[in-house]
Each structure stands twice: as structure tokens, then as C-alpha cells.
DRENPAMI-692255 format. One record per residue (C-alpha): residue number from 0; chain; z, x, y. Coordinates in steps of 0.25 Angstrom, whole numbers, plus 2048, in hexadecimal, padded with zeros to 3 digits. Layout:
N
- i  ch  Z  X  Y
- NUM  A  Z  X  Y .
...
This chain:
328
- i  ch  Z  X  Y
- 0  A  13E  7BB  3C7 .
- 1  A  13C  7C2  3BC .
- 2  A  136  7D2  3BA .
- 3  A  132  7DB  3AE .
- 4  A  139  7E8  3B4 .
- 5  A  141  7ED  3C0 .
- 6  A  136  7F5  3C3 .
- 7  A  12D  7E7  3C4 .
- 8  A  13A  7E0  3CC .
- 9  A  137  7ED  3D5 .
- 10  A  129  7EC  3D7 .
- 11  A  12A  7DE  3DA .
- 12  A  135  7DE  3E3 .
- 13  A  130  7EB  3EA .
- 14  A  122  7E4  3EE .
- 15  A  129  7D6  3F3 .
- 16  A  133  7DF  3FB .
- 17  A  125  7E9  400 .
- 18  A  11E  7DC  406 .
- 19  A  12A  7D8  40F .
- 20  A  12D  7E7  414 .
- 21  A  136  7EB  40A .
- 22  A  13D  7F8  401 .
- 23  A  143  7F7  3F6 .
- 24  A  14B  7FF  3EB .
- 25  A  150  800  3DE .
- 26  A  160  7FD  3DF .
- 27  A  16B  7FA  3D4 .
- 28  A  166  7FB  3C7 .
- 29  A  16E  7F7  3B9 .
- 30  A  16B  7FC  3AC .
- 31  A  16F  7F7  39F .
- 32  A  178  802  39B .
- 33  A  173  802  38B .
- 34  A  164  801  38C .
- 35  A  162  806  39A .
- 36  A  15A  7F9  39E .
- 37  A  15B  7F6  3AD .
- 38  A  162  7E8  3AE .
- 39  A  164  7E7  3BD .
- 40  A  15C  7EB  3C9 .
- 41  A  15F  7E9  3D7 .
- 42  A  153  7EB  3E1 .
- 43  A  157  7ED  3EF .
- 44  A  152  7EF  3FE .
- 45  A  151  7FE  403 .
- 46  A  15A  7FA  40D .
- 47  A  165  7F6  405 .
- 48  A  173  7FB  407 .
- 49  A  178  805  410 .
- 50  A  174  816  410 .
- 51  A  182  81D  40C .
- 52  A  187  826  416 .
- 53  A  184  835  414 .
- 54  A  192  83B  40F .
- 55  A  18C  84A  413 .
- 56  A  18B  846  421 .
- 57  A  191  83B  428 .
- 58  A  18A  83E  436 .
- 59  A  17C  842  432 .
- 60  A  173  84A  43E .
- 61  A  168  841  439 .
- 62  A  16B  833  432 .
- 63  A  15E  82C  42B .
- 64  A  15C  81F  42E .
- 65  A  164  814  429 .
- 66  A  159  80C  41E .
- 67  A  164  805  415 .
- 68  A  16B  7F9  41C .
- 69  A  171  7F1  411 .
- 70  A  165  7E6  40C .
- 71  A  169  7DE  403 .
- 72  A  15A  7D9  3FF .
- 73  A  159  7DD  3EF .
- 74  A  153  7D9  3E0 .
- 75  A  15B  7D8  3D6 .
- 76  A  157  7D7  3C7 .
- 77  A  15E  7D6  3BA .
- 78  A  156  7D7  3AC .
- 79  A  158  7CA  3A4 .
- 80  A  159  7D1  396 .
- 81  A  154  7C1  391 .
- 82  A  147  7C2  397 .
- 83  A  146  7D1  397 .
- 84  A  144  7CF  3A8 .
- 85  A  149  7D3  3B4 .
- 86  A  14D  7C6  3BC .
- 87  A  150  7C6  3CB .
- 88  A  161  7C4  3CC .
- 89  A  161  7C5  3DC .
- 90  A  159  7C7  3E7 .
- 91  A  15C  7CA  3F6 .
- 92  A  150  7C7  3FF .
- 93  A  157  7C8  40C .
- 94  A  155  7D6  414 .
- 95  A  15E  7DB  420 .
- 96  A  155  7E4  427 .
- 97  A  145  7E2  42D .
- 98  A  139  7E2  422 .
- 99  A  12E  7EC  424 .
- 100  A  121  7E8  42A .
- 101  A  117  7E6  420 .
- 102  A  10E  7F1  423 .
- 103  A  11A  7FC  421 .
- 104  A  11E  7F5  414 .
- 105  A  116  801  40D .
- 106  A  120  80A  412 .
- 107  A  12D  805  40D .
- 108  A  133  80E  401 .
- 109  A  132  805  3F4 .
- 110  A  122  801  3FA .
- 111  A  120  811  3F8 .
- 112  A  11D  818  3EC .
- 113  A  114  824  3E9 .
- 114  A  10C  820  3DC .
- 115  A  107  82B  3D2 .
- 116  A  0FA  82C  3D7 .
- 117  A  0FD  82F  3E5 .
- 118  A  108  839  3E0 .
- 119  A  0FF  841  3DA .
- 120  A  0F4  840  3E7 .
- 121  A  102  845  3EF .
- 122  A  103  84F  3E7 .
- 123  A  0F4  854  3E6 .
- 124  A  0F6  854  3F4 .
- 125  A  103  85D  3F5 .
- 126  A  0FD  865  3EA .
- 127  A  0EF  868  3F3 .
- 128  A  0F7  86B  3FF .
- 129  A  0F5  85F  407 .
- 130  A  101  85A  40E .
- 131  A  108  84E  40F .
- 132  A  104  848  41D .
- 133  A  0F8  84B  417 .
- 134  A  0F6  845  40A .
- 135  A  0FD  838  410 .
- 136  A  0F3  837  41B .
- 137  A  0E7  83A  40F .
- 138  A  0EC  82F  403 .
- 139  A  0EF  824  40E .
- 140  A  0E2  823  413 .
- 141  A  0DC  825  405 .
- 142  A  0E6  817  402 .
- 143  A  0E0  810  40F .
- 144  A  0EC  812  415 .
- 145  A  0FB  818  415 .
- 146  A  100  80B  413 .
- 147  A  0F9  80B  407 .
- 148  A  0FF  817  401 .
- 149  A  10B  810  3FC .
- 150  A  112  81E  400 .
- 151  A  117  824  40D .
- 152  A  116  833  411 .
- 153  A  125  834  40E .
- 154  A  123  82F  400 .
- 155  A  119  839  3FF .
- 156  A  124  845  404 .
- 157  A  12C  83F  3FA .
- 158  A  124  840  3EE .
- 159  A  121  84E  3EF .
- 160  A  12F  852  3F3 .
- 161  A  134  84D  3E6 .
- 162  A  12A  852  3DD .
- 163  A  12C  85F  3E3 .
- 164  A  13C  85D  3E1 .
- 165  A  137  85A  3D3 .
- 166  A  131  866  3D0 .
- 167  A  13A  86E  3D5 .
- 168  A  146  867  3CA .
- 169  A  13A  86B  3C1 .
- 170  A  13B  879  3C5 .
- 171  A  148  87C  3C4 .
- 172  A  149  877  3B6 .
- 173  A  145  885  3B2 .
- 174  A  13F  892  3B5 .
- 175  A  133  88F  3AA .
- 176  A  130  883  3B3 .
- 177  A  131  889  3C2 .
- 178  A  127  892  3BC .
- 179  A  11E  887  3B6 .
- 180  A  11F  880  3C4 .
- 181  A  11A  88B  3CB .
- 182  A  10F  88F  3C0 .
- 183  A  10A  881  3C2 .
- 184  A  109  881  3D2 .
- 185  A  100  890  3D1 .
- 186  A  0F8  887  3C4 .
- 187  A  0F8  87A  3CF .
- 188  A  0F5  883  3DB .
- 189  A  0EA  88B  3D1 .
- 190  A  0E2  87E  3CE .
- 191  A  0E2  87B  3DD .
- 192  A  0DA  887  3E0 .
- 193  A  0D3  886  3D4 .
- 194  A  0CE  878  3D8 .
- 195  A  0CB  87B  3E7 .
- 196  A  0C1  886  3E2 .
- 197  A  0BB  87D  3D7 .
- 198  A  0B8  874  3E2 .
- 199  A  0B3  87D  3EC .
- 200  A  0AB  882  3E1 .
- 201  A  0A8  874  3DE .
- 202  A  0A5  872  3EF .
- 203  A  09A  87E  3ED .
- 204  A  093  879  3E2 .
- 205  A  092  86C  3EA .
- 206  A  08D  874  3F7 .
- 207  A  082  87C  3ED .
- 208  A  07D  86E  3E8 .
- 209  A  07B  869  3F5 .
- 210  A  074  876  3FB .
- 211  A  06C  878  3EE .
- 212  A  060  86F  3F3 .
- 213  A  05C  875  400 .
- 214  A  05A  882  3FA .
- 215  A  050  87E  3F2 .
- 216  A  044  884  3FD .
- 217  A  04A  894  3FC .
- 218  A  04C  891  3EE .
- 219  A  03F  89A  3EC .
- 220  A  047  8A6  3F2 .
- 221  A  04F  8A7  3E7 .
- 222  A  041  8A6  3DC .
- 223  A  03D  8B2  3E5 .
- 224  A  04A  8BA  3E4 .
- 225  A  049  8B9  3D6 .
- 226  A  03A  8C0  3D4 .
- 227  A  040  8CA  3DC .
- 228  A  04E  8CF  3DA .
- 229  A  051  8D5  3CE .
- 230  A  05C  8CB  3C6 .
- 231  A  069  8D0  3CA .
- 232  A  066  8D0  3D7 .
- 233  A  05D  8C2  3D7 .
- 234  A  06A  8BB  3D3 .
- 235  A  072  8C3  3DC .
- 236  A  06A  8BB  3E6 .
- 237  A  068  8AE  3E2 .
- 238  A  078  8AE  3E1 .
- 239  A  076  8B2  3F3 .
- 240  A  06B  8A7  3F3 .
- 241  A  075  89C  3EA .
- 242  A  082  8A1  3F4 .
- 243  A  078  89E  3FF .
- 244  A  079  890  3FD .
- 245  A  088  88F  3FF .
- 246  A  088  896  40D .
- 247  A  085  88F  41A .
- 248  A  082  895  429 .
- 249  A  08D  892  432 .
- 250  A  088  898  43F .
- 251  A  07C  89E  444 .
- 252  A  07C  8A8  450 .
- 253  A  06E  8AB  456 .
- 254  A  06F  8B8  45F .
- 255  A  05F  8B7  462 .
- 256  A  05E  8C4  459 .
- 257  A  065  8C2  44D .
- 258  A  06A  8B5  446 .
- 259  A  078  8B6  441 .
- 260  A  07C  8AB  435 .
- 261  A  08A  8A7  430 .
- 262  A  088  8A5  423 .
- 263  A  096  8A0  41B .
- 264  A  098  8A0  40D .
- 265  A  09D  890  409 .
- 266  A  0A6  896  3FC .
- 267  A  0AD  8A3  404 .
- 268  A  0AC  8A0  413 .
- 269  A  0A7  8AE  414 .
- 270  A  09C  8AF  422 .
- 271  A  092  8B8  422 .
- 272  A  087  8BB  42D .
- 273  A  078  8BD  42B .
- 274  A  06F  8C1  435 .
- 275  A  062  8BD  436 .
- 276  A  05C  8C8  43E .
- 277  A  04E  8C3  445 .
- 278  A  048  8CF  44A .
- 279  A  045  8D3  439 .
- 280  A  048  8C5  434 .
- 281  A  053  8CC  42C .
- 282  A  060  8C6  425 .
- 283  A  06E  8CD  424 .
- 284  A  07C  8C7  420 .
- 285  A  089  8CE  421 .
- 286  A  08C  8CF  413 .
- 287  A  081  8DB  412 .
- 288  A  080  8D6  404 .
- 289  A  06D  8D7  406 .
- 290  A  073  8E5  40A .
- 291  A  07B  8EA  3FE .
- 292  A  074  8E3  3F3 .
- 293  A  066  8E0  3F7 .
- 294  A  069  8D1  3F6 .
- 295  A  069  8C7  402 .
- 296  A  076  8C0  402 .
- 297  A  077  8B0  401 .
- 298  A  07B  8AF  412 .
- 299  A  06C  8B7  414 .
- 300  A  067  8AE  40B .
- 301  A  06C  8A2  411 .
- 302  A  066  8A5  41F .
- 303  A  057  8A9  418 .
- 304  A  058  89A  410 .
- 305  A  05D  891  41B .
- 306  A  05B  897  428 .
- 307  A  04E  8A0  426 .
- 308  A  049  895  41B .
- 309  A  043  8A1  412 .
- 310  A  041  89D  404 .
- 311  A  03E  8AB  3FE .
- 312  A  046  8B7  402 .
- 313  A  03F  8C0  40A .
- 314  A  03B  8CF  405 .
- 315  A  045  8D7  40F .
- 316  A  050  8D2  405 .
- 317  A  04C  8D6  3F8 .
- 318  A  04D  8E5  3F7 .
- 319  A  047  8EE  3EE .
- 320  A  053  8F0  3E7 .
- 321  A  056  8E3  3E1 .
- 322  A  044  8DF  3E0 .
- 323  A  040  8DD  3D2 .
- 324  A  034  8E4  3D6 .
- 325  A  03D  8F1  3DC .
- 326  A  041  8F1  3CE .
- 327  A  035  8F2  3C8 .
């Protein structure tokens, strides 16, 4: 058999291997000492040969598991400088040791490889906090399927370990660069802020647009505000009556006297109670902001819209002090 490269032999040999249950790795390789041209590869199982013994210790407390057991199963190629090819000079079939069952073959080493565009989903994920059980359970369903992924969670452990080993060789190639480093994690961890608010912002806007449409009955409150408040403090109320719309009740507490209203603001998280007294069919919120300014606050205002169903605002509201005809 003939090939165009080692890295062809490699894939070649790596999928036939893959299909009966198979690992294997790059072993000897020759190179033409003038030109650098690789003239000899030898492909061989991941079991081939035997593990050395560790010279540090010769009694480890915890010994891993033997995984080399001396296969002879290989590829070997030689490049044919006559045809410019890489012909097959032996091959080994033969293995000494039990196949893996076809639905683990994903598992085996040389069937594992991170390709770029997962690397860089691993590292959004590491970079957005999310950790690794995580991410793994997340990108397997999205492939249909761990077994799809063509990568196991060690693989992934791996990945990140060296880039960070990486960036830490970069580091210590100088002060300049340490510094660099860390200037562009605060610009890294500045952009992730940045772009949560965006889209929070972008969340709100969304929620406004939504909402929009069911105000257009009490719209008529804001037309009547406007021939009555003098202009500063009109548009210091229609911005009560626009935050009005981002707020929601979340509970309501009926005491037989009084009506006691939640009210939470969607953007801070902020609660605020209004009371809707009945004997005087009056309104008060906690922010005392109808107290210190004359204007009723957007909490107020959301209970006269959606639980009173008032269209224009009533007359106890607008004092003297902020009425256009006061001014007069």
C-alpha cells in the first residue's frame, strides 16, 4: 500500500485500528539527516512494550495499573523517494490482549482529540465560570451524546491544565509579560461585566417591548399629567410612570382595612410596600417620594394602573406646588 504522508498512513491506520477496538501511537521515527524529510515511521499499539520501572522508588505506596504488555501489532512505513510515497514495509496484525467493545471504542486514546472549535467552547466555559462536570454534561447533550464528543472529561482536565502550564512559561519570560498577563485578565474579566450588563439591558428592553401594548388604556394619564404639571416635573413623572412598567407585584396582604402591595423593581431587586388604605381610597409607598417631591412614585402608579384600572390620575396627587395653574 501506498500514502501521500505519515500523517495520511496515520489517519488511515488510526481509523482501521478505532473499528476493531484499538489505540495506537506514533513510535520510531527516521529522518534524513540533510534535508530533515521523515524516511521511516513505525506505527504501534498503545500497549506495546513493557512500562520501566520507577528508578525513585522501587516499592511505590500506590502503583498504577499496568497498560503496556509487550504487543507486537504495528505499521511500518518507508518513503520511496522513486514515487515520492510512503509504502507499507511490515505489518503486524496480530494482538496479545482483548479488543474493546465497539460502543467504548470512543474511548481509547488515539480515537480522542479536542478539535479547535471545542477548545475554544472549553475555554468560554472556564472563562465564564462554569465548571468542568458541567460543561461536559452541557456539550455532550448538545452532540447527542457523550460518545459523540470525540473527548472524555479527562481530556478536557488535560486541555486546560496545559494551557495554563503554557501561560505560566509565558509569564515567567519576563516581568513586562507577567504584567501583560494580568492587564489582560482585568481587561477579560472587565468585558464579562460589561457584556452581562449589556444584556441585561438588552433583557429590559425586551420586557419594556413586551409590556408596551397593555398600557395603551391609562396611556390617557400620562396626556393629563402633561396639561397640568409644570415641565420639569411632567417629566419627572412620566419617567415614575415608564419605570412603572418594569416593576411587578409579588404579593398582596389584605388585612380587611388596608391593602398592603409588594412591589419589586425588575433591574435593582429593590421591594417597596404601598398601601392602599380603603377607608379614604388613598395610596402610600414606602419610598415617601409623593411625600418629598409632590410626585407619585412608579410603585403608586403601578397599583392606580393595574389594580385600580384608573386611567387619569386623580386630583389628591397633583399638588399645588407642581399645577401649572398654581403657577399661574
Amino acid at each position: 500500500m501506498e500514502f501521500d504522508s505519515e500523517e495520511t498512513t496515520y489517519k488511515f491506520y488510526n481509523e482501521y485500528t478505532g473499528k476493531m477496538g484499538l489505540s495506537i501511537r506514533k513510535e520510531v521515527v527516521v529522518k534524513n539527516k540533510c534535508t530533515g524529510e521523515v524516511t521511516l515511521r513505525i506505527f504501534v499499539c498503545s500497549k506495546e512494550s513493557f512500562r520501566l520501572k520507577d528508578k525513585r522508588d522501587s516499592l511505590p505506596k500506590h502503583p498504577r495499573a499496568e497498560t503496556r504488555i509487550g504487543c507486537d501489532a504495528r505499521l511500518s512505513i518507508k518513503f520511496n523517494r522513486c514515487g515520492n510515497k510512503f509504502i507499507v514495509n511490515h505489518f503486524e496484525e496480530v494482538h496479545n490482549h482483548a479488543l474493546v467493545t465497539q460502543d467504548c471504542t470512543h474511548m481509547v486514546p488515539s480515537q480522542r482529540k479536542i478539535s479547535t472549535s471545542q477548545a475554544t467552547e472549553l475555554e468560554l466555559a472556564e472563562n465564564s465560570g462554569i465548571y468542568i462536570k458541567n460543561s461536559y454534561e452541557l456539550i455532550g447533550k448538545q452532540a447527542g451524546g457523550k460518545e459523540s464528543l470525540g473527548y472524555i472529561k479527562q481530556d478536557i482536565k488535560n486541555y486546560l491544565r496545559s494551557k495554563k502550564q503554557r501561560q505560566l512559561a509565558f509569564e515567567e519570560g519576563g516581568n513586562h509579560l507577567q504584567s501583560d498577563h494580568h492587564l489582560v485578565q482585568v481587561f477579560k474579566h472587565f468585558e464579562r461585566v460589561l457584556n452581562d450588563k449589556r444584556y441585561k439591558e438588552l433583557e429590559a428592553k425586551y420586557a419594556l417591548c413586551q409590556k408596551i401594548p397593555q398600557v395603551q388604556r391609562p396611556i390617557k394619564m400620562l396626556i393629563e399629567a402633561g396639561k397640568v404639571y409644570i415641565k420639569i416635573i411632567f417629566e419627572e413623572f412620566q419617567d415614575e410612570f415608564m419605570s412603572a412598567l418594569e416593576f411587578y407585584m409579588k404579593s398582596t396582604v389584605d388585612d380587611g382595612e388596608d391593602i398592603v402591595y409588594t412591589v419589586v423593581d425588575v433591574d435593582t431587586s429593590k421591594e417597596f410596600r404601598v398601601i392602599w388604605k380603603k377607608i379614604n381610597n388613598s395610596l402610600s409607598c414606602s419610598c415617601i417620594l409623593f411625600e418629598m417631591n409632590g410626585v407619585l412614585c412608579g410603585n403608586a402608579i403601578k397599583i392606580l394602573i393595574e389594580v385600580m384600572n384608573l386611567k387619569e390620575l386623580p386630583s389628591e396627587y397633583i399638588l399645588k406646588k407642581v399645577d401649572k395653574k398654581s403657577k399661574k
